[in-house]
N, C-alpha and C positions, 0 to 999 in steps of 0.2 A: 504494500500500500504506500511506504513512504517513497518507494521510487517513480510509483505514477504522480505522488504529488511534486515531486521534486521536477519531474518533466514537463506537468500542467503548469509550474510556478516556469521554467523553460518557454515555452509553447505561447504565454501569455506574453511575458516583455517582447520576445521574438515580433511575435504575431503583431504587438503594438508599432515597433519599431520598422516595421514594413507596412505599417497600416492596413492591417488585416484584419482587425477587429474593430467589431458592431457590438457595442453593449449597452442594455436596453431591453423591456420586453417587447415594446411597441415597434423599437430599430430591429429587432429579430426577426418578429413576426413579419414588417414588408420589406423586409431581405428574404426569407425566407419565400415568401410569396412572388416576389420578382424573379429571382437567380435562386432558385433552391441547386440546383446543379454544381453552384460557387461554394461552398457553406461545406469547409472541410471538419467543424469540428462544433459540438456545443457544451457550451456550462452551464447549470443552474442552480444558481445561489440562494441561501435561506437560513437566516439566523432561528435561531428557540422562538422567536417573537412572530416571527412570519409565517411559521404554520400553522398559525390560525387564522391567516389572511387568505379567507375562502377565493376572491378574486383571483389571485397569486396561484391558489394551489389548481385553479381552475387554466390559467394559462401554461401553467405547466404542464398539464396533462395532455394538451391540446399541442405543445410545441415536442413535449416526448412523444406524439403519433406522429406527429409531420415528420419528424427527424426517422423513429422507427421506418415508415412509409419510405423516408428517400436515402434508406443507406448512412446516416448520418450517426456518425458516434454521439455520444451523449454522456456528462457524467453529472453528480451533484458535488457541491462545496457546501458545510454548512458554517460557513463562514466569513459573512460579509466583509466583515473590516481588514481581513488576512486579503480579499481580493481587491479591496480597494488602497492596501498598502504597494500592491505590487502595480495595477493598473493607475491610478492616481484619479485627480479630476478630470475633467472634461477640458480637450486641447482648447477648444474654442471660446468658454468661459471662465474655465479655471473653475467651475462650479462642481461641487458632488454629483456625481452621475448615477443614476441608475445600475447596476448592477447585477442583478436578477438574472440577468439571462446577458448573456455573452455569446456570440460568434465568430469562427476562426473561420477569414473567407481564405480560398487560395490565393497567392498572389499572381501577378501578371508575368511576373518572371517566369520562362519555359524552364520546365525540368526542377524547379525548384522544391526538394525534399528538406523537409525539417526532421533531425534524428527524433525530437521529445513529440513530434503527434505521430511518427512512426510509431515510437516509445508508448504512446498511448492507444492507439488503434490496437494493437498487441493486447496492450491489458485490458481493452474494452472487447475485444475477441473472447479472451481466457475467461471475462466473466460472465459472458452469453453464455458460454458452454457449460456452468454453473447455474444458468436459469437468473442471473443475475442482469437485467437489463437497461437497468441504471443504476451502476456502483457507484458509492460515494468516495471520494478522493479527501484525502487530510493533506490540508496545504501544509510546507516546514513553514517553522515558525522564523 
């Protein structure tokens, strides 16, 4: 477990740093709905407080079928502030972003492989095979 978090914590600066990440429930879903084909990887985040946010748990459900439906790995964090240490605020306002739901698009580069979503496609394999079809990932600290 700690090596998939250690590749998602990988996977995320990467992904930002080539600007490949959409994070947002409402930025998922019409990415998701435009270019579901782009959308190499998802996260969904949920502190103790947030699941009991019927809405939340209800978009979730709804973005684990679309992802299940297209091939789309998927995991959970249940750790908002660990995701928002590594991702930061919003480029554009500097404001708190949204969080909940994250997307790793491909990027425009040809041929361009990342070892940590290899790294996690892997462990999202090994835990289908397990019946496990959204494992939760422990970010390091």
């Amino acid at each position: 477990m700690q090596g998939a978090g250690t590749a998602l914590h990988e996977l995320l600066v990467s992904a930002q740093r080539r600007g490949c990440l959409t994070a947002g429930v409402y930025e998922s879903a019409k990415l998701m709905n435009v270019d579901p084909d782009n959308v190499a990887f998802c996260v969904l985040a949920a502190d103790q407080e947030d699941e009991g946010d019927i809405a939340l748990q209800i978009h979730f459900t709804l973005i684990q079928a679309f992802c299940c439906e297209n091939d789309i790995d998927i995991v959970r964090v249940n750790d908002v502030a660990k995701l928002a240490a590594i991702v930061g605020p919003s480029e554009d306002s500097g404001e708190p972003r949204d969080l909940h739901c994250i997307l790793i698009t491909n990027p425009n580069e040809e041929g361009w492989k990342d070892p940590a979503l290899e790294k996690l496609n892997l462990f999202c394999e090994e835990r289908r095979n397990v019946n496990d079809w959204v494992p939760t990932i422990t970010l390091p600290e």
